[in-house]
C-alpha positions in Angstrom: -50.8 31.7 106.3 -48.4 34.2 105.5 -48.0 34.8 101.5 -44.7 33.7 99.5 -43.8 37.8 98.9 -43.2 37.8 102.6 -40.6 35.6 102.0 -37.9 38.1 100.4 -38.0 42.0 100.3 -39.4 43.5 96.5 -35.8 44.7 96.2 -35.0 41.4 95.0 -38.0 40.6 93.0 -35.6 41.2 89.3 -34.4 37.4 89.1 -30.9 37.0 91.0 -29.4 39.8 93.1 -25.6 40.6 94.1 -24.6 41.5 97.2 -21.1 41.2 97.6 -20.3 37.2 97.4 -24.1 36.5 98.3 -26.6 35.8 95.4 -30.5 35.4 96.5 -33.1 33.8 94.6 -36.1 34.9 93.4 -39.0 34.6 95.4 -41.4 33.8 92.4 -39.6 30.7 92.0 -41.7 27.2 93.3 -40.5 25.5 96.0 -39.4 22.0 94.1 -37.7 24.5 92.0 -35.1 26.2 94.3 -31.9 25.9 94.3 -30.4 24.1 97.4 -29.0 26.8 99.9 -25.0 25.3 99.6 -25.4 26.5 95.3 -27.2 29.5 96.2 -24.9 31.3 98.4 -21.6 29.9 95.9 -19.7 28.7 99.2 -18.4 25.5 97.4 -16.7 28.2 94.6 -15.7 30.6 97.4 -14.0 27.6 99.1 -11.9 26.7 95.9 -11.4 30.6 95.1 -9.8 31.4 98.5 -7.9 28.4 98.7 -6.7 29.2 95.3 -5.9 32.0 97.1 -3.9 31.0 99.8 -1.8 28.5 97.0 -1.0 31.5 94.9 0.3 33.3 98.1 2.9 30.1 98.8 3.8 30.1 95.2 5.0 33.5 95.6 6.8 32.8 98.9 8.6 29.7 97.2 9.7 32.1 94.6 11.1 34.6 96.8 12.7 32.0 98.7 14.1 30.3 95.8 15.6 34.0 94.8 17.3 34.4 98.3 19.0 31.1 97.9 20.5 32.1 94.3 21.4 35.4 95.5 23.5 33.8 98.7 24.8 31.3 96.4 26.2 33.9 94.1 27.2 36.0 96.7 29.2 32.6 98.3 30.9 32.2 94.4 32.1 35.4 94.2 33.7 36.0 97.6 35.1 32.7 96.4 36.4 34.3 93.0 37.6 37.1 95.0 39.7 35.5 97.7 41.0 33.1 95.1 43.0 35.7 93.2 43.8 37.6 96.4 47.9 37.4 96.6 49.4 35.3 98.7 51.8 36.2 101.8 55.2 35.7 99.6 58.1 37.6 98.1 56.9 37.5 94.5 53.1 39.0 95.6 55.5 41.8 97.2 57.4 42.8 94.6 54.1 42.9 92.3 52.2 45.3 94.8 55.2 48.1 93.3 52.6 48.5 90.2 49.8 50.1 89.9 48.1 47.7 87.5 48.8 45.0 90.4 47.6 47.6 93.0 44.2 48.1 90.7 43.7 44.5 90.6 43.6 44.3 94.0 41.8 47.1 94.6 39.0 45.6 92.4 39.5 42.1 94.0 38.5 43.9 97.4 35.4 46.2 95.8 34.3 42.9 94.1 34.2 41.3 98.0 32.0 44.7 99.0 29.9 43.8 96.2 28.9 39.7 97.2 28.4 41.6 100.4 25.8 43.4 98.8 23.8 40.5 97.6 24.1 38.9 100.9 22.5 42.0 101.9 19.6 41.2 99.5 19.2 37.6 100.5 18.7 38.4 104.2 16.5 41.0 103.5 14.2 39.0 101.4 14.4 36.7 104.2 13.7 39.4 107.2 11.2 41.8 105.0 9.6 39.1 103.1 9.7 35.6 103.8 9.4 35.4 107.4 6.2 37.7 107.4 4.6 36.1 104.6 4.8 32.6 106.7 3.1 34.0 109.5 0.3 35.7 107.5 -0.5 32.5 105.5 -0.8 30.6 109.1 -2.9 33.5 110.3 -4.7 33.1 107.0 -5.5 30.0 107.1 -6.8 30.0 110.1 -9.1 32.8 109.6 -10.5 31.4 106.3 -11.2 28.0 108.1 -13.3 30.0 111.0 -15.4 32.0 108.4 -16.1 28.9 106.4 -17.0 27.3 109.6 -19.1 29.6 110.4 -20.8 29.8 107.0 -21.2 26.2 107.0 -22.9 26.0 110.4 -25.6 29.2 109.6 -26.4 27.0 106.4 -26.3 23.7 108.4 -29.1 25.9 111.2 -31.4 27.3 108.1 -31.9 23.5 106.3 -33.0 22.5 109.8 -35.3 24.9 110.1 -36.7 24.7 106.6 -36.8 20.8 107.2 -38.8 21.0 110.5 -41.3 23.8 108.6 -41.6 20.9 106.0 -42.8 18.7 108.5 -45.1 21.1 110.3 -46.9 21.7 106.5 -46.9 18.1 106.1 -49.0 17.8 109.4 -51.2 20.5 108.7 -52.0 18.5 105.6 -52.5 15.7 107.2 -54.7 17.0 110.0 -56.5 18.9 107.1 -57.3 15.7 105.2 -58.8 13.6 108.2 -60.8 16.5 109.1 -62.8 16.3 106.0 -62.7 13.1 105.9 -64.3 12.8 109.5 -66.8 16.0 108.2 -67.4 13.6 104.9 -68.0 10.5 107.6 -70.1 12.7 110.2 -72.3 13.9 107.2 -73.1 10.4 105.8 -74.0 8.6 109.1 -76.5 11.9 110.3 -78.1 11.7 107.0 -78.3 7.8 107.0 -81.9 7.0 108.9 -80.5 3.3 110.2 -78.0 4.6 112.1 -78.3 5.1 115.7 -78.1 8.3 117.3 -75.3 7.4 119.4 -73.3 6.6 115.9 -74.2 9.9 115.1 -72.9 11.7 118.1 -69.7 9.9 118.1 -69.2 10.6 114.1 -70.1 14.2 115.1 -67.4 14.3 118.3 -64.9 12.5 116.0 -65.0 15.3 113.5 -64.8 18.0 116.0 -61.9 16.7 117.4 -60.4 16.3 114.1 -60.7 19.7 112.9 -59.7 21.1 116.3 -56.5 18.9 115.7 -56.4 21.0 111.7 -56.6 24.3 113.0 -54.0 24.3 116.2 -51.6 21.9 113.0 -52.6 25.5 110.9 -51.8 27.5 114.2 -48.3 25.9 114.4 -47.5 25.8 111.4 -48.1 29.2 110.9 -46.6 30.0 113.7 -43.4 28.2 112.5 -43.7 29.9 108.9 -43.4 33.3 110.6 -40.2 31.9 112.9 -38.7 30.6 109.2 -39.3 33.5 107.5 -37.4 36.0 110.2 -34.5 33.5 110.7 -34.3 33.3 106.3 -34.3 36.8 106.1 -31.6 36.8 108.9 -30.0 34.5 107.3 -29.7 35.9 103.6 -29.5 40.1 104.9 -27.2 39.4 107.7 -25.6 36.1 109.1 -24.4 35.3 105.2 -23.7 38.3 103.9 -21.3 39.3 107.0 -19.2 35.8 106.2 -18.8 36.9 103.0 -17.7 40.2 103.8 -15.2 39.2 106.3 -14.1 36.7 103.4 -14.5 39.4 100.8 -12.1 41.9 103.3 -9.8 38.9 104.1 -9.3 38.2 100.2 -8.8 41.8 99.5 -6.0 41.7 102.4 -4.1 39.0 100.9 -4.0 40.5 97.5 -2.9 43.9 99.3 -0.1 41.7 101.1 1.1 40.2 97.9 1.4 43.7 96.4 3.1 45.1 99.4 5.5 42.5 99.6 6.1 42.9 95.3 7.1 46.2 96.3 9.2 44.8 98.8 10.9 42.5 96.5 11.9 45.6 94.3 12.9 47.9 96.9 15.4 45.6 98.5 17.3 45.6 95.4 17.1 49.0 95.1 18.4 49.9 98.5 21.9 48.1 97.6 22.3 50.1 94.3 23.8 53.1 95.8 26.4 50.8 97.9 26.8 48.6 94.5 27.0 51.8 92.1 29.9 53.4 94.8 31.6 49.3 94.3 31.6 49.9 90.6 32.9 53.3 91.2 35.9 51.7 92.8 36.6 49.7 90.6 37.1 52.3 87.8 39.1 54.4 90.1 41.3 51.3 90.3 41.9 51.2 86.6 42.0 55.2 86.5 45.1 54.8 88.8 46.7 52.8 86.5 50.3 54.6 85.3 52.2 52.8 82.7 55.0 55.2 83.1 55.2 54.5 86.2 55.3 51.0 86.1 58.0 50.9 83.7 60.0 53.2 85.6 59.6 50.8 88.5 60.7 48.2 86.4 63.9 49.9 86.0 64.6 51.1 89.0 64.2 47.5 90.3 66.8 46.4 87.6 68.9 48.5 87.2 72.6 47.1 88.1 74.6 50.3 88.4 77.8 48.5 86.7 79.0 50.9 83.9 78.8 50.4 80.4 81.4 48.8 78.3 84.1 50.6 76.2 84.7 50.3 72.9 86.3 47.6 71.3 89.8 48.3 69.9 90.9 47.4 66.3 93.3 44.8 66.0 95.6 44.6 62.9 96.6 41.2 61.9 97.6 42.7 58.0 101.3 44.1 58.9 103.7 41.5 58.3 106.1 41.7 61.4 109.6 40.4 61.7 109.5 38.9 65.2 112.6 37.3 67.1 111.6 34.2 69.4 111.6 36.2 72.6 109.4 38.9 70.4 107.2 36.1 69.5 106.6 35.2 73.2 106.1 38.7 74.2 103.6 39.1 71.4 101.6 36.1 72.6 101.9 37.3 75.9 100.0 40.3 74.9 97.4 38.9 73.1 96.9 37.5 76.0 96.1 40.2 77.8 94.2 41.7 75.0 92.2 38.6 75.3 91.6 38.9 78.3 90.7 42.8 78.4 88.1 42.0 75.3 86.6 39.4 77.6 86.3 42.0 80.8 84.8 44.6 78.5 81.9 42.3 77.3 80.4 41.3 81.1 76.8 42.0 80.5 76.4 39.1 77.9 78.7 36.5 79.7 76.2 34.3 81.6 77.0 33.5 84.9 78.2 30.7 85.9 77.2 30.7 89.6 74.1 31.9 88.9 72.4 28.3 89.4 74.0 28.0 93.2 72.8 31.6 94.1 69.0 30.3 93.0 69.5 27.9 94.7 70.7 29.1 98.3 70.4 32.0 100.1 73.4 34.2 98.4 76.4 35.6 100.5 75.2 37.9 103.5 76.8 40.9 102.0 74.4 40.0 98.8 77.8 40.3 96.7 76.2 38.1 94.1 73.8 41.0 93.1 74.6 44.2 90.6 75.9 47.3 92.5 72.6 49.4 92.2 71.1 45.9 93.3 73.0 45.3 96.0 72.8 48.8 97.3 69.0 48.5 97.7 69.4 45.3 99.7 72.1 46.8 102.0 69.8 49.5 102.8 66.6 47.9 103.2 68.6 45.4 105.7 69.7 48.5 107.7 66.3 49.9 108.0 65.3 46.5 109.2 67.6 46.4 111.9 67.3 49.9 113.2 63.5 49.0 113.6 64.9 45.6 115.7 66.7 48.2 117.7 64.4 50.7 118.4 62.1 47.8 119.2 64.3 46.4 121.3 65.0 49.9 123.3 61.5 50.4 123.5 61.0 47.5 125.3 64.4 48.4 127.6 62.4 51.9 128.4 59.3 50.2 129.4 61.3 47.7 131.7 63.6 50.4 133.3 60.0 52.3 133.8 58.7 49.4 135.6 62.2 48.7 137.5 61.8 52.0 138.8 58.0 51.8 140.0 59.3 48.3 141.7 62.0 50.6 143.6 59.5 53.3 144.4 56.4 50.7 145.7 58.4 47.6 146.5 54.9 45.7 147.0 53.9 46.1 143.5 57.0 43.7 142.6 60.9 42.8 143.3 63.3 45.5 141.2 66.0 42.6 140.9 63.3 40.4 138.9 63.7 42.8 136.1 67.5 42.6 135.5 67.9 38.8 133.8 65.5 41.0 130.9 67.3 43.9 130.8 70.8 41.8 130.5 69.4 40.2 128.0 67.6 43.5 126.0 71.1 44.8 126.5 72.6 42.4 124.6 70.5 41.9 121.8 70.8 45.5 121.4 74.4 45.5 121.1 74.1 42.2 118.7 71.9 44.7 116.2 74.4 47.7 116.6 76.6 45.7 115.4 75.4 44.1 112.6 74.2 47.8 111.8 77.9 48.9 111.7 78.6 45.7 109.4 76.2 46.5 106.8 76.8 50.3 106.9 80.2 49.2 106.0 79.6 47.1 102.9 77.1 49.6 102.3 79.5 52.7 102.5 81.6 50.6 100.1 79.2 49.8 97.4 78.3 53.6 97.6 82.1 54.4 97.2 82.6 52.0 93.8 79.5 53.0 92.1 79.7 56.4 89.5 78.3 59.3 90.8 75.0 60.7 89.3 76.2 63.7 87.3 79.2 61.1 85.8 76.6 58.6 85.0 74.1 61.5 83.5 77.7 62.5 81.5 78.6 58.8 80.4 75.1 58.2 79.3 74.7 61.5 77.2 78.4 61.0 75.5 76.9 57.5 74.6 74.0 58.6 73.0 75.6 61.7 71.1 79.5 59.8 70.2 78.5 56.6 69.5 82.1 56.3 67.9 84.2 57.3 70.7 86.7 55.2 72.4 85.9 55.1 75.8 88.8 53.3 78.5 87.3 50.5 80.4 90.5 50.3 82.7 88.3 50.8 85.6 85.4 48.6 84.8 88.3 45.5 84.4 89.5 45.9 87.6 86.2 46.2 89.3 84.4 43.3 87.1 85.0 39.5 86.8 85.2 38.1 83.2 81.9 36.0 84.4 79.6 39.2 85.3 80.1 38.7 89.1 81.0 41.7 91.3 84.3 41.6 92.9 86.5 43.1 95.2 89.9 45.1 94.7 91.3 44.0 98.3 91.5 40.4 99.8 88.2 38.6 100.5 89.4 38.4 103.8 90.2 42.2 104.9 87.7 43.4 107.1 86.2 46.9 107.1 87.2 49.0 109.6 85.5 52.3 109.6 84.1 53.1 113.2 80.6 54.2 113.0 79.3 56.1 115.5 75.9 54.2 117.0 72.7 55.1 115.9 70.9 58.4 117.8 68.1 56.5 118.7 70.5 53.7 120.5 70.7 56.4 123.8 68.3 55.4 126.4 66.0 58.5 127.4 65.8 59.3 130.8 62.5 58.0 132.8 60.4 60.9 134.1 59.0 59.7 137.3 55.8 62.6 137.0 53.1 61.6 134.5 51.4 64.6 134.6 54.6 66.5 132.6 54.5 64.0 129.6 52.7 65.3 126.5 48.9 64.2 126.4 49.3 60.8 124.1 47.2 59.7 121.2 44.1 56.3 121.8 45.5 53.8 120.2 42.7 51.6 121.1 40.6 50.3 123.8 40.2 47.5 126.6 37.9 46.2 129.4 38.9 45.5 132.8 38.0 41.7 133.5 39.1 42.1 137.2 38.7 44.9 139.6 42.2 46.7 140.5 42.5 48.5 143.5 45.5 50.9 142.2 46.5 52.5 145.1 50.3 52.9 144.6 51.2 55.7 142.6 51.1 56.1 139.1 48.6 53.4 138.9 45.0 53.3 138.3 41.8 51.9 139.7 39.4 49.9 137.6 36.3 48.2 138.1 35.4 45.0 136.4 33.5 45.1 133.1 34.7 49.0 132.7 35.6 50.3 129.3 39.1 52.3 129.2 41.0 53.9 126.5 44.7 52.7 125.7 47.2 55.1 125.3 50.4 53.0 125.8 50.5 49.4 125.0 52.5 46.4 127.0 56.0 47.2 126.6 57.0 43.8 128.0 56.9 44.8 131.6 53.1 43.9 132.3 51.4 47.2 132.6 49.3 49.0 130.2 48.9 52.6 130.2 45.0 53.8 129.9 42.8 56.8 130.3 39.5 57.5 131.6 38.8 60.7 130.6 40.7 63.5 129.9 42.3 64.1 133.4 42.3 60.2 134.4 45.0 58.3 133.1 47.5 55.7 134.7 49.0 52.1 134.5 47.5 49.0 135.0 48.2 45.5 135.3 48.2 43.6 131.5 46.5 40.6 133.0 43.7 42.4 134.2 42.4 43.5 130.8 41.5 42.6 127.3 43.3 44.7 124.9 41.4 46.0 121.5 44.5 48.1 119.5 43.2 49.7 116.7 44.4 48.3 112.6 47.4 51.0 113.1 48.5 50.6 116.2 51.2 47.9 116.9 50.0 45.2 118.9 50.6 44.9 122.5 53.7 42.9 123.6 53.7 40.6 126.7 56.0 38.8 128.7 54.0 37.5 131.8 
């Protein structure tokens, strides 16, 4: 038989050994003394430790998860904060984008938008960089952590089997051993007793033969199977086990050098958007650098200011002297008073309330805005005009681009009927002369209010004597014939008389001539880009071809007669029909107008 020592090398001869996960007994130990294989080789504790593991690693994905969520939902608040205090499309959020501590708000309302943006950044990263990979390692490492256990379990399930059927091959021997000498004991008393017969003998003698040939091939096997045990156990403990247990020490080592890789992560997203958040800050300083209070007060004055002039003094009147009056004095005298009355009561317009002042809220206000302070009424008038002449040039624009296509219709009568195109032009025509003359109107009124309101050096003069001669008399003749006792603004002439200044019409009213050669125009700026959705031949002249799905630049929108002027490249460049593309303008460029 072989000895114990053969069992397990000297190396490991000092009590219990380490070898990475794998512990190994000693071999001094007895046999009803070991420990059973599952306790030596700790897989139960390896099992828990790893799965442990694998717990800790979805602890940390529920946490990053759980941070994504809060950063979206903050991210949702503050866009919501944001576009709550945005101002709305009205007259009163106009007239407060004239300051710059309105302007700053905004401006801060529109970096604090940027910024939400940046922590939606954040949450989809952490979702991207983080999350989703984590979910597929922890399904890959699960499964990998279930094959190595398996694997363990089934080399520990193949070494009890073999140390259970070298059991039984010891037990055997035993037993074979035992009823050899107990035949040898047998064979011995019958050949020494002298009553037996010699044919007892020989049988005792064959029976004890047999049975000690049946001990030594029991020794033979089981020695033979002592030897198998001993190379498979020291397979099993030098090589099968301690290769599970490095693949489950390197797949343990590789989930801790995840987690730290995506802790990294974590930080590093965050830090990315810090740059974008710090310039977001930045803006919003800026914004409240730009502030001007100056500025903003002078606004406020320039947006009040009524041009009316001030009052004169008030004049002294004596009651003391004792006057001698005849009747028709007496009634001259109350007549004047009268009139004194009266002239007191013009001279103090800028603290009477007015009395119409209610119905004006209320409705619209005359067309001439008469209702309003000279200065007032002024600005009004000319921001009407500047409206208008935009409604013409619009207008003529659109005349041009119809007269340009009335003209390619003469020229290529298969592209389109040239009559089609004059119900539009009638009809541009007299819109046009509809604006012209509302222009003249309002030039008018606004010629007049220029007219009645003080020039600048006399007002600069006025002002200066006020502030310097604060007791001089100052006639207010003209101010009582220009102003209403009530504050309102009146008029010298009848209500009804009409002004009748020609003005001539506006330069940009004169239609410019159509150049029928593209190629003598000025080269003209992209205002955007479109893609053909059809194929266009574009064989009459001035015209492009175009394939479907191709990418042009725009140079001239729709001016209402259905073709859109695009480029190719620097020498390609022609019209092409509106309905055959989709039209991208740029945030500057006016949008394309279409009458199809």
């Amino acid at each position: 038989m072989l000895a114990s020592s053969e069992l397990t090398p000297a190396s490991c001869s000092f009590g219990w050994k380490f070898s990475g996960f794998c512990w190994f007994r000693r071999v001094d130990v007895p046999p009803d003394k070991m420990v059973p294989l599952q306790k030596r080789d700790q897989f139960d504790n390896l099992e828990k430790h790893t799965q442990w593991g694998i717990e800790y690693l979805e602890k940390y994905t529920k946490f990053v998860k759980e941070r994504s969520e809060i950063e979206t939902n903050y991210a949702k608040q503050i866009r919501n904060l944001s576009k709550k205090y945005q101002p709305k499309k009205n007259s009163r959020e106009e007239e407060e984008s004239k300051y710059t501590f309105c302007r700053a708000f905004l401006t801060t309302l529109n970096e604090l938008n940027d910024y939400a943006g940046q922590h939606e950044v954040i949450a989809e990263n952490l979702t991207s960089q983080i999350l989703s990979d984590l979910s597929r390692y922890l399904t890959e490492l699960k499964a990998e952590r279930k094959s190595h256990f398996h694997e363990g379990r089934k080399a520990q399930q193949h070494i009890e089997s073999s140390w259970k059927q070298l059991e039984s091959c010891k037990r055997r021997f035993e037993r074979d051993c035992k009823e050899a000498d107990r035949a040898q004991q047998y064979f011995e008393k019958m050949d020494a007793d002298i009553n037996v017969t010699k044919a007892d003998v020989e049988k005792a003698r064959q029976q004890a033969q047999m049975r000690h040939q049946m001990a030594a091939d029991s020794k033979g096997d089981y020695s033979a199977y002592l030897q198998k045990f001993n190379q498979e156990q020291n397979e099993h403990y030098f090589t099968v086990i301690p290769n599970i247990f490095q693949k489950l020490q390197d797949m343990e080592e590789k989930r801790i050098e995840r987690l730290g890789v995506c802790m990294k992560t974590f930080a590093d997203v965050d830090r990315q958007v810090i740059p974008i958040v710090g310039k977001c800050l930045d803006g919003m300083t800026k914004a409240a650098e730009s502030i001007e209070p100056k500025a903003d007060s002078k606004q406020v004055v320039e947006s009040y200011k009524s041009g009316f002039e001030p009052p004169g003094d008030v004049e002294f009147e004596d009651y003391g002297q004792v006057m001698k009056r005849t009747a028709s004095e007496t009634s001259l005298s109350k007549e004047g008073k009268e009139k004194t009355a009266s002239k007191s009561k013009g001279k103090l317009w800028p603290f009477i309330k007015n009395k119409n002042k209610l119905s004006l809220k209320l409705g619209s206000g005359p067309e001439d805005f008469s209702h309003l302070p000279p200065e007032q009424r002024r600005k009004k008038l000319q921001a009407k005009l500047d409206e208008l002449n935009k409604d013409i040039q619009k207008e003529m624009d659109q005349r041009d681009a119809l007269t340009k296509m009335k003209d390619v219709y003469v020229k290529n009568p298969q592209m389109g009927d040239p009559a089609s195109v004059d119900p539009r032009l009638s009809e541009i025509s007299q819109t046009i002369e509809k604006l012209q003359s509302e222009v003249q109107k309002f030039e008018g009124w606004l010629a007049e209010v220029e007219e009645r309101m003080p020039s600048k050096s006399d007002t600069q003069r006025r002002s200066g004597l006020y502030e310097t001669q604060n007791s001089t008399t100052v006639s207010n003749n003209c101010a009582q014939d220009r102003e209403s006792p009530d504050g309102s603004y009146t008029e010298e002439q009848n209500s009804e008389t009409q002004v009748k200044a020609n003005i001539a019409p506006n330069p940009t009213s004169t239609t410019p001539e159509f150049d029928d050669e593209f190629d003598d125009e000025e080269t003209l700026p992209t205002i955007g880009t479109c893609k053909a959705l059809y194929p266009f031949e574009g064989h009459n002249e001035g015209t492009i071809a175009i394939a479907e799905g191709e990418l042009l630049y725009v140079i001239e929108e729709d001016k209402g007669d259905g073709w859109t002027r695009v480029r190719r490249n620097e020498d390609e460049e022609g019209y092409v029909p509106t309905s055959y593309v989709e039209v991208f303008l740029e945030t500057n460029a006016k949008g394309a107008m279409t009458y199809i």
